[in-house]
C-alpha positions in Angstrom: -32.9 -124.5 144.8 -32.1 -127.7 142.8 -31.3 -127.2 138.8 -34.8 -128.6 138.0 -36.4 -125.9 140.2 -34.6 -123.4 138.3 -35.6 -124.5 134.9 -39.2 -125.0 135.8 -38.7 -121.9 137.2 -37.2 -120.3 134.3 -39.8 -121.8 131.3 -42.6 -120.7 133.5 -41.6 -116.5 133.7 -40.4 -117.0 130.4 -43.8 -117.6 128.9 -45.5 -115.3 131.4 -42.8 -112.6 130.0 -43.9 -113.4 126.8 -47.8 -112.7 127.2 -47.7 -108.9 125.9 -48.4 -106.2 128.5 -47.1 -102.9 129.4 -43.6 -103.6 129.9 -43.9 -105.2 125.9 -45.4 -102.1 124.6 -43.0 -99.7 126.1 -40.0 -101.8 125.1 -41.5 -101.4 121.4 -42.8 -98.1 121.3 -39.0 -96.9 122.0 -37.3 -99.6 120.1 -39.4 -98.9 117.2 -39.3 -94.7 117.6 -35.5 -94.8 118.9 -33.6 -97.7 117.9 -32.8 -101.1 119.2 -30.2 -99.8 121.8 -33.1 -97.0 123.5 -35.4 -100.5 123.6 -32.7 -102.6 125.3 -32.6 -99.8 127.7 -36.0 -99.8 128.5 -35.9 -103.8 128.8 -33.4 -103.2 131.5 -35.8 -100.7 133.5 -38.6 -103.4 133.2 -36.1 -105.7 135.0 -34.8 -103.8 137.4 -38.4 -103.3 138.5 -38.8 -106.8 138.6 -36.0 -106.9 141.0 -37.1 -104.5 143.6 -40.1 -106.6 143.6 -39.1 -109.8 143.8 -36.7 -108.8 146.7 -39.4 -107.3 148.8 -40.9 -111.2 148.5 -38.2 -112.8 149.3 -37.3 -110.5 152.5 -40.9 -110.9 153.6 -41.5 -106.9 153.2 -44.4 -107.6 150.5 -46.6 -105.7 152.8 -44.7 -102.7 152.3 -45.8 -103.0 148.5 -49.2 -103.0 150.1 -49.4 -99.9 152.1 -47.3 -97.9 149.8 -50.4 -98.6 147.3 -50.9 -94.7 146.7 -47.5 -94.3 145.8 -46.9 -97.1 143.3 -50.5 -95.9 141.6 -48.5 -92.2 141.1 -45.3 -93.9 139.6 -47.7 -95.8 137.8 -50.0 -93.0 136.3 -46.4 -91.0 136.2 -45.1 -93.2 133.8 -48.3 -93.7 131.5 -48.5 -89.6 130.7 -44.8 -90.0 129.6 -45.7 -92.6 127.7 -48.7 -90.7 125.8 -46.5 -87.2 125.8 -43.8 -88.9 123.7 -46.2 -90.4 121.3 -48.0 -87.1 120.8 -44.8 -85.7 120.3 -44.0 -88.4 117.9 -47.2 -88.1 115.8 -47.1 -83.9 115.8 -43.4 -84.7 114.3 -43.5 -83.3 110.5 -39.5 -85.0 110.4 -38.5 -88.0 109.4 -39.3 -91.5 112.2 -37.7 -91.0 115.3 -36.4 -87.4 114.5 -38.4 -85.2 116.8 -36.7 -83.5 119.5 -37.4 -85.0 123.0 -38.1 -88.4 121.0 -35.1 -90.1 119.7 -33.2 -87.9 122.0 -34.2 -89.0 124.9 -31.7 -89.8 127.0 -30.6 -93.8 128.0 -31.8 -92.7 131.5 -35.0 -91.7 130.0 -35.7 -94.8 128.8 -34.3 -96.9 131.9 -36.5 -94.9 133.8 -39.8 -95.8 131.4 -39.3 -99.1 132.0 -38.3 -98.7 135.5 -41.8 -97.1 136.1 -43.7 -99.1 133.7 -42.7 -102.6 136.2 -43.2 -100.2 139.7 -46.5 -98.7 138.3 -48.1 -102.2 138.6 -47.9 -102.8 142.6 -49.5 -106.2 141.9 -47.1 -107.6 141.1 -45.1 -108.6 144.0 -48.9 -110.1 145.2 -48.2 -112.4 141.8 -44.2 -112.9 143.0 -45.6 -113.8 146.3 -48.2 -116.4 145.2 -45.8 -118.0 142.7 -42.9 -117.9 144.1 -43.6 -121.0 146.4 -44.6 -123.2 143.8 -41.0 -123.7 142.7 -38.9 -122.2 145.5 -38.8 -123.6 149.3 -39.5 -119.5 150.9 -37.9 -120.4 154.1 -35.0 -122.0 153.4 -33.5 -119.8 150.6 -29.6 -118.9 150.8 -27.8 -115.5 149.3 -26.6 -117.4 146.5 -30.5 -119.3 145.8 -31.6 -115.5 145.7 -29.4 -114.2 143.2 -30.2 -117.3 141.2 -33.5 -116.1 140.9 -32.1 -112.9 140.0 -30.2 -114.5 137.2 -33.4 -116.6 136.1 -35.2 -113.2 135.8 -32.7 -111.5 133.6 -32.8 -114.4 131.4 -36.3 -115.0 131.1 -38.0 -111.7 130.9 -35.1 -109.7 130.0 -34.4 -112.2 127.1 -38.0 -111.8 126.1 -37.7 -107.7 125.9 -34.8 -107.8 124.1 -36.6 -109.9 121.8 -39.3 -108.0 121.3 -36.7 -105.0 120.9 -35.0 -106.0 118.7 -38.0 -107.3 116.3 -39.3 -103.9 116.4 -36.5 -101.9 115.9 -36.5 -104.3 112.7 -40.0 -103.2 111.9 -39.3 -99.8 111.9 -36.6 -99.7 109.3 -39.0 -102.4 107.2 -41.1 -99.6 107.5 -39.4 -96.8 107.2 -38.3 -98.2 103.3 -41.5 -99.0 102.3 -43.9 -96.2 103.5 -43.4 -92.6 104.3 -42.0 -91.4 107.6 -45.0 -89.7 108.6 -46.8 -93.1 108.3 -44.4 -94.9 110.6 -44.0 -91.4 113.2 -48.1 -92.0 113.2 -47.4 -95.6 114.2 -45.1 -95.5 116.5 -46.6 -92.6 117.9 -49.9 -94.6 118.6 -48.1 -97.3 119.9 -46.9 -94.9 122.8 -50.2 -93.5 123.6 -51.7 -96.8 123.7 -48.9 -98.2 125.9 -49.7 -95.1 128.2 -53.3 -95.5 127.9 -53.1 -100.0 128.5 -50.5 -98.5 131.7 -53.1 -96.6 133.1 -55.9 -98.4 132.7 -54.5 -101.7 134.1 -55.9 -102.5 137.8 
């Protein structure tokens, strides 16, 4: 894989990362009910999801993606009632944002897992890896070190965008928290959760 191929490579998940989803909403819902560190966590999950799929592309074992369809639709409904338990938690909360037990104490594994299950509850995606892949990568010809290239491009890209958008809402949510009430932003936050678990379900 030649540097341009990389690059090219690198802007194109990079704006496809940026394009809000799922994996966007989770990363916000815990960055802005838990702190920047709980997001950043959660961004992690999302790719390490992305890795286990792009690996099954690259090994040619895509079509165990296929036939394990049932599975990956449990992970993915799994991961959406999480989602929507936390943010009813959140919004039942009468403490202060991010206060509630099982919320802001969630555990780092918690969250890894979220995002873990937010990136394997869309089996899709490997069909996208699959398709886009060749466009910028000669499949047959790719050596240990091209694949952990690719590896590296991912981290960059899409887990440079989650940490973005962690960070800006971890921002938001102290903005917030100084210049409305903490039930307001516990009422926010908590929708963004449900919706994130409602947009997870839904999505084909």
């Amino acid at each position: 894989m030649s540097i341009t191929s990389a690059l090219a490579l690198f802007s194109a998940m990079l704006l496809l990362a940026i394009i809000p989803g799922p994996g966007v909403v989770a990363v916000v819902a815990r960055s802005m009910t838990s702190g920047f560190s709980h997001g950043a966590v959660t961004a992690l999950g999302i790719v390490m999801g992305d890795y286990v799929f792009i690996l099954l592309c690259l090994s040619g074992l895509s079509i165990i993606a296929e036939t394990m369809g049932g599975v990956f639709t449990a992970i993915k409904y799994l991961g959406a009632a999480y989602l929507i338990w936390l943010g009813i938690k959140l919004i039942g909360s009468p403490s202060g944002v991010g206060k509630i037990e099982g919320v802001r104490e969630t555990s780092y594994l918690s969250n890894l897992l979220i995002g873990l299950l937010t990136t394997l509850g869309n089996p899709k995606a490997i069909l996208f890896y699959v398709s886009f892949f060749p466009t910028f990568l000669d499949m047959a010809a790719l050596s240990i070190p091209e694949i952990f290239a690719i590896l590296l491009v991912t981290t960059l890209s899409v887990g440079g965008v989650m940490l973005g958008y962690a960070y800006l809402a971890a921002r938001a949510s102290t903005l917030l928290s100084k210049s409305t009430s903490s039930r307001s932003v516990n009422l926010i936050g908590g929708g963004v959760l449900i919706g994130g678990g409602a947009v997870l379900a839904a999505r084909a």
